[in-house]
C-alpha positions in Angstrom: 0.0 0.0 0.0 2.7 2.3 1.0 4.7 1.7 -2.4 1.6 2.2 -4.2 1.0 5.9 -2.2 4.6 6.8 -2.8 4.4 6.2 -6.7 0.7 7.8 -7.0 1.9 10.7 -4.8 5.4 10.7 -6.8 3.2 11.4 -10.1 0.8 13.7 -8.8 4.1 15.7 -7.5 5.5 16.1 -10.7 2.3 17.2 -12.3 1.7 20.1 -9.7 5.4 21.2 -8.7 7.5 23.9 -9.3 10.4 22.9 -11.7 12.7 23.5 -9.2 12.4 21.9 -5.8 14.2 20.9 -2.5 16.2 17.8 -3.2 18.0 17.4 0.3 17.4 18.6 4.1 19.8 18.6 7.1 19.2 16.9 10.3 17.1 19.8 11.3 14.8 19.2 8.5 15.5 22.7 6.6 16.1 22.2 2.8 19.8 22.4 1.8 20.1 21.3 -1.9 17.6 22.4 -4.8 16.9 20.3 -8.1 14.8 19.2 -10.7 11.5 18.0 -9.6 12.8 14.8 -11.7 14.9 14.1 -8.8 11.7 12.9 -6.9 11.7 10.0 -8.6 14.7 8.6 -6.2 12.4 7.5 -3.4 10.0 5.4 -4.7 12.7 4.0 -6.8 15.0 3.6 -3.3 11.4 2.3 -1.7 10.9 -0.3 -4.8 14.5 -1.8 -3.9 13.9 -1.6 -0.5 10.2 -3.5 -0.9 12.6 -5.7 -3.4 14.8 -6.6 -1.0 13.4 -7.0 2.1 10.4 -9.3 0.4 13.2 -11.9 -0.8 15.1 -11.5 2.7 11.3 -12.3 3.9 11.4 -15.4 1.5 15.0 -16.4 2.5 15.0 -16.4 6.5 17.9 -19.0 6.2 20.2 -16.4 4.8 19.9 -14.0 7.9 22.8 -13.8 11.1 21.0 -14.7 13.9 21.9 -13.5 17.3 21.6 -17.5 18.8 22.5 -20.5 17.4 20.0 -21.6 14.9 19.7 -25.7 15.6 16.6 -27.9 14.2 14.5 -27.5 17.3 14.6 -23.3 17.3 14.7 -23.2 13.6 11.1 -22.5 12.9 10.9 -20.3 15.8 13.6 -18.4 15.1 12.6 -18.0 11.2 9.1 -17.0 12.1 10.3 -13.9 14.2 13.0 -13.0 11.6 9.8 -13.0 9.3 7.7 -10.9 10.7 10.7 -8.4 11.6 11.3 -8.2 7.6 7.7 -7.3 7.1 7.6 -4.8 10.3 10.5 -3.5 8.7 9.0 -2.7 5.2 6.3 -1.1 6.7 8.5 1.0 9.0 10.9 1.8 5.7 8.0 2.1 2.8 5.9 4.6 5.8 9.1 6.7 6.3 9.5 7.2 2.4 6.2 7.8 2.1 5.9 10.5 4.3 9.2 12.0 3.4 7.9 12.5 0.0 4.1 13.9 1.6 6.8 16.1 3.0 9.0 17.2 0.8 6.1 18.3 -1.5 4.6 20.4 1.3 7.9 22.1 1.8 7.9 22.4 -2.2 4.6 24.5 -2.5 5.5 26.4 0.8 3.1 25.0 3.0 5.6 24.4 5.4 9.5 26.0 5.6 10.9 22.2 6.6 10.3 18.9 7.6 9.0 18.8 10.9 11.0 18.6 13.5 9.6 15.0 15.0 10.0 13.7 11.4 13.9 12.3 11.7 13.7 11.6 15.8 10.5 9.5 14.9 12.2 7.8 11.8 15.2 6.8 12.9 13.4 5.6 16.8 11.0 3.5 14.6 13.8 1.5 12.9 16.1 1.0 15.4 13.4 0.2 17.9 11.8 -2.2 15.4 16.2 -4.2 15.1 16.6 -3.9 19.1 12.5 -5.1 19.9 13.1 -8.5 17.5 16.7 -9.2 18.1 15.9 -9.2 22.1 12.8 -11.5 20.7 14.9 -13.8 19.2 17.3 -14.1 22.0 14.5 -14.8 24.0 13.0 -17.6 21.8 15.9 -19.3 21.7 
């Protein structure tokens, strides 16, 4: 759903933008580079690999480093929570994109001056709360 939204809102961006639009923001979320609104195009391209990859990761649970020993008795287990991290994961990844581009449009048209300020904090909490909450669940499924 999220890779859908970021392609439909993608298009609709470069129907209604300005040719020239932020292409980069700092850590404080205020724009720092300016570029083609063709440049928009990166992140759903960066969220199609990342929905790419993390679906055959998803499909491919054997392939992973575990933080425990994976032996015949924990494998299913173990593969099951690895699983469902990949698919947390691609929501948490395809959401942030997502809203980054929601963002970067409103920024565009001057609805707002810069990303909001809980948009980085909350993005990179999400992610590494989502690693740190399943690797302490696979540790304890052992």
């Amino acid at each position: 759903m999220s890779l859908a939204a970021a392609v439909i809102l993608t298009i609709l961006n470069l129907l209604n933008l300005p040719e020239t639009v932020p292409t980069h923001f700092d850590a404080a979320g205020n724009p720092d580079d300016h570029g083609s609104r063709n440049v928009l195009w990166i992140i759903p391209v960066i969220a199609l690999i990342a929905y790419a990859g993390l679906t055959w990761l998803s499909g491919n649970p054997g392939s992973l480093s575990y933080p425990v020993r994976i032996t015949d008795t924990n494998a299913s287990v173990q593969y099951r929570n690895s699983v469902l991290m990949l698919r947390v994961m691609k929501s948490v990844v395809l959401g942030q994109l997502t809203s980054l581009i929601f963002f970067q449009r409103q920024v565009s048209i001057g609805a707002l001056d810069k990303l909001p300020g809980w948009w980085l904090p909350v993005s990179v909490a999400c992610t590494i709360g989502t690693i740190v909450w399943f690797l302490f669940r696979s540790i304890q499924l052992r």
